[in-house]
C-alpha positions in Angstrom: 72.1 60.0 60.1 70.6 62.6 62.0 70.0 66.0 60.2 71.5 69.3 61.6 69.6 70.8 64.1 67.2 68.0 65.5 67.1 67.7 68.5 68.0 64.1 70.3 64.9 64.3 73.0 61.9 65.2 70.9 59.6 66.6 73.7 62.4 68.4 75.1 61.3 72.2 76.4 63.4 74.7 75.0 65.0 75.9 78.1 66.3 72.6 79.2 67.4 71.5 75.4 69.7 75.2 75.6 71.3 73.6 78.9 70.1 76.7 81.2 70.7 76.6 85.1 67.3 77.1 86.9 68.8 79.0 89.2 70.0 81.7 86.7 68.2 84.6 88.3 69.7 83.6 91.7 72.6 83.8 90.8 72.4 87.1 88.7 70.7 88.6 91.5 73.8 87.6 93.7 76.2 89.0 91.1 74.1 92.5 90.7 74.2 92.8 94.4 77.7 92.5 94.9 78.6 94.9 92.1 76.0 97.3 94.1 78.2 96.4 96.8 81.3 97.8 95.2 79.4 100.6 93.9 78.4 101.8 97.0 81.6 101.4 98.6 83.2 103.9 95.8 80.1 106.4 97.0 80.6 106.3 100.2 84.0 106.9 100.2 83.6 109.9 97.8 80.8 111.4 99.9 83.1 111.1 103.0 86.0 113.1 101.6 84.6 116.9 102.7 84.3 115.4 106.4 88.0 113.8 106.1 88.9 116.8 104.4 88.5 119.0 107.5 89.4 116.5 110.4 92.4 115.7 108.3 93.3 118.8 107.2 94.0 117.1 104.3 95.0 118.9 100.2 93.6 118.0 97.6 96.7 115.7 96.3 95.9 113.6 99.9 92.2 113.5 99.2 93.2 112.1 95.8 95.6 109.1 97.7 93.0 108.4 100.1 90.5 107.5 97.0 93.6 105.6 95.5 94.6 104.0 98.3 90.8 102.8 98.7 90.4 101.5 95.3 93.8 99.6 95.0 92.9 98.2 98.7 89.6 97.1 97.2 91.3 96.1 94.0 93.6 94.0 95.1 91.5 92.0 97.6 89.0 91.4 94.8 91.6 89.7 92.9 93.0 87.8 95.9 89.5 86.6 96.7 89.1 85.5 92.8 92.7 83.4 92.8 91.4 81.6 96.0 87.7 80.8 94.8 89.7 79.3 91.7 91.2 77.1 94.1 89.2 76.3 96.9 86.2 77.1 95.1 83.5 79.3 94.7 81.0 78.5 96.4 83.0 78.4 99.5 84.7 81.5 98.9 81.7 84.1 98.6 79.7 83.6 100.7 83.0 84.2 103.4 83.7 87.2 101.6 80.4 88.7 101.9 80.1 87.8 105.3 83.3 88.6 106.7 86.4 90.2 104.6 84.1 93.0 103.2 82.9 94.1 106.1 86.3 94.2 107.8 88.1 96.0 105.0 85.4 98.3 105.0 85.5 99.4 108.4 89.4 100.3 108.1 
């Protein structure tokens, strides 16, 4: 019997004994970008409002439903794009939203 804690490969580094992907920092560099993405979609938007203000002729109560209507458009297409990467998967799924679906709903 094998005491707690000893490890079954004795020579074993560390990293690969913990079970860690080598592409970790890849991957977190994809994830930090994309929530930089997000980020700077909420910016830009907010930073547009005193031009859309004035061609609109828009209040105050519509400036507040264009920023609603952005983030529940943005919301709810995150969420769609999350159900469909649990299905098809991910790996698939990113990549096309990246590419394509972002760029389209952010034109609009």
């Amino acid at each position: 019997m094998k005491p707690i804690g000893v490890n079954s490969q004795p020579h074993a580094s560390p990293s690969a004994a913990a079970g860690e992907n080598p592409r970790r920092y890849l991957i977190l560099a994809i994830c930090t970008l994309s929530v930089l993405m997000v980020t700077m979609d909420g910016s830009i938007v907010n930073v547009a409002l005193t031009v859309l203000r004035t061609d609109l002729h828009a209040s105050v109560s519509g400036l507040q439903w264009i920023i609603d209507g952005y983030v529940l458009m943005l919301a709810s297409t995150v969420m769609l794009s999350g159900s469909i990467a649990d299905r098809v998967g991910r790996r698939r799924v990113f990549p096309y939203w990246i590419g394509h679906v972002h760029r389209v709903l952010s034109a609009l």
